[in-house]
C-alpha positions, 0 to 999 in steps of 0.5 A: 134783978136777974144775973146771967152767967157765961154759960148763958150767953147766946145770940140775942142775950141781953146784958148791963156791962159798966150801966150800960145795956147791950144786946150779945151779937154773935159768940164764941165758946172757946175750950183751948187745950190749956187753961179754963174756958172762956166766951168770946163775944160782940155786943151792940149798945142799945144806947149807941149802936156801937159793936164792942167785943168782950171776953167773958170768963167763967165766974163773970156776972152780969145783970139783966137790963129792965127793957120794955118795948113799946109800938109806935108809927114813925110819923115824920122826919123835922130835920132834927129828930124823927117823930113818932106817934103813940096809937093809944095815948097819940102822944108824939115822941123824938128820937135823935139821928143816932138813936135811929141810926140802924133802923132810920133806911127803913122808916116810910110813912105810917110804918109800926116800929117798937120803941126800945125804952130803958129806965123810962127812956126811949133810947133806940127804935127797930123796925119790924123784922120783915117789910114791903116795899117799893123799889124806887131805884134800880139798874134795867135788866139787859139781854142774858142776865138769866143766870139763877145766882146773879143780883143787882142793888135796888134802893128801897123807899125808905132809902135802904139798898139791898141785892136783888135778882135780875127780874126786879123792875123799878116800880115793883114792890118786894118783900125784905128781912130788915134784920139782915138787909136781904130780898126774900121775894117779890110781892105780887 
């Protein structure tokens, strides 16, 4: 299996710290004027979704999780678990409340989500990086709110609330980054 050093941590890395599989969040290489270097970093559990940080020091190895993806459309909500189908095999797959914590805002009806799989288990899921969905909430715009920089919350389909300019109207449909929650444009 791979090992990865301080030296290679960056955004995105993935690493097993005590079998358990993180993804590296954000980091921070640290050269204080006394004393050898370090890394100071926030990882997320694939498993959990919790953000823990951690120092790393030079010397520190850390293996590499074995983690396959697999595309999949979200079919349903039972009440306890979401339900998503294989296109190829069709096989129906559940994964808890927790394991789709993060992702769970964004799921609508027959949307492709990729199934994050370790060790032969499904243990969380990601939406697709950009989205189009309908705003179903939003409050009206009111005379002079013109200004350029200005924003209102909007409520998307799937249930997540991001900023929007002011010219956004229930009904209309926009464009969203899932992985920062942000509005990037209005779909015509």
């Amino acid at each position: 299996m791979a090992t990865i050093s301080m030296g290679d941590i960056k955004k995105n890395v993935r690493l097993i710290i005590g079998e358990v599989p993180y993804k590296v969040v954000e980091f921070q290489h640290v050269k204080p004027g006394k004393g050898a270097a370090f890394v100071r970093m926030k990882i997320k559990s694939y498993l959990n979704g919790k953000v823990i940080e951690k120092t790393v020091h030079a010397g520190d190895k850390f293996e590499v999780p074995e983690i396959t993806y697999k595309t999949m459309q979200y079919l349903y909500d039972d009440g306890d678990m979401y339900q998503f189908m294989d296109n190829e095999t069709y096989e129906q797959l559940g994964l808890t409340y927790e394991q789709c914590e993060d992702a769970s805002k964004w799921f609508v009806d027959g949307v492709l989500v990729d199934i994050v799989f370790y060790k032969g288990n499904a243990i969380t899921v990601s939406a697709p990086e950009t989205m189009q969905l309908k705003v179903v909430e939003t409050p009206p715009n009111f005379k002079g709110d013109t200004s350029s920089g200005s924003k209102k919350p909007a409520t998307l389909e799937g249930g997540a609330v991001v900023q929007v300019p002011y010219h956004i109207l229930e009904g209309d449909t926009v464009k969203v980054n899932t992985v920062d929650g942000e509005y990037l444009e209005k779909v015509k």
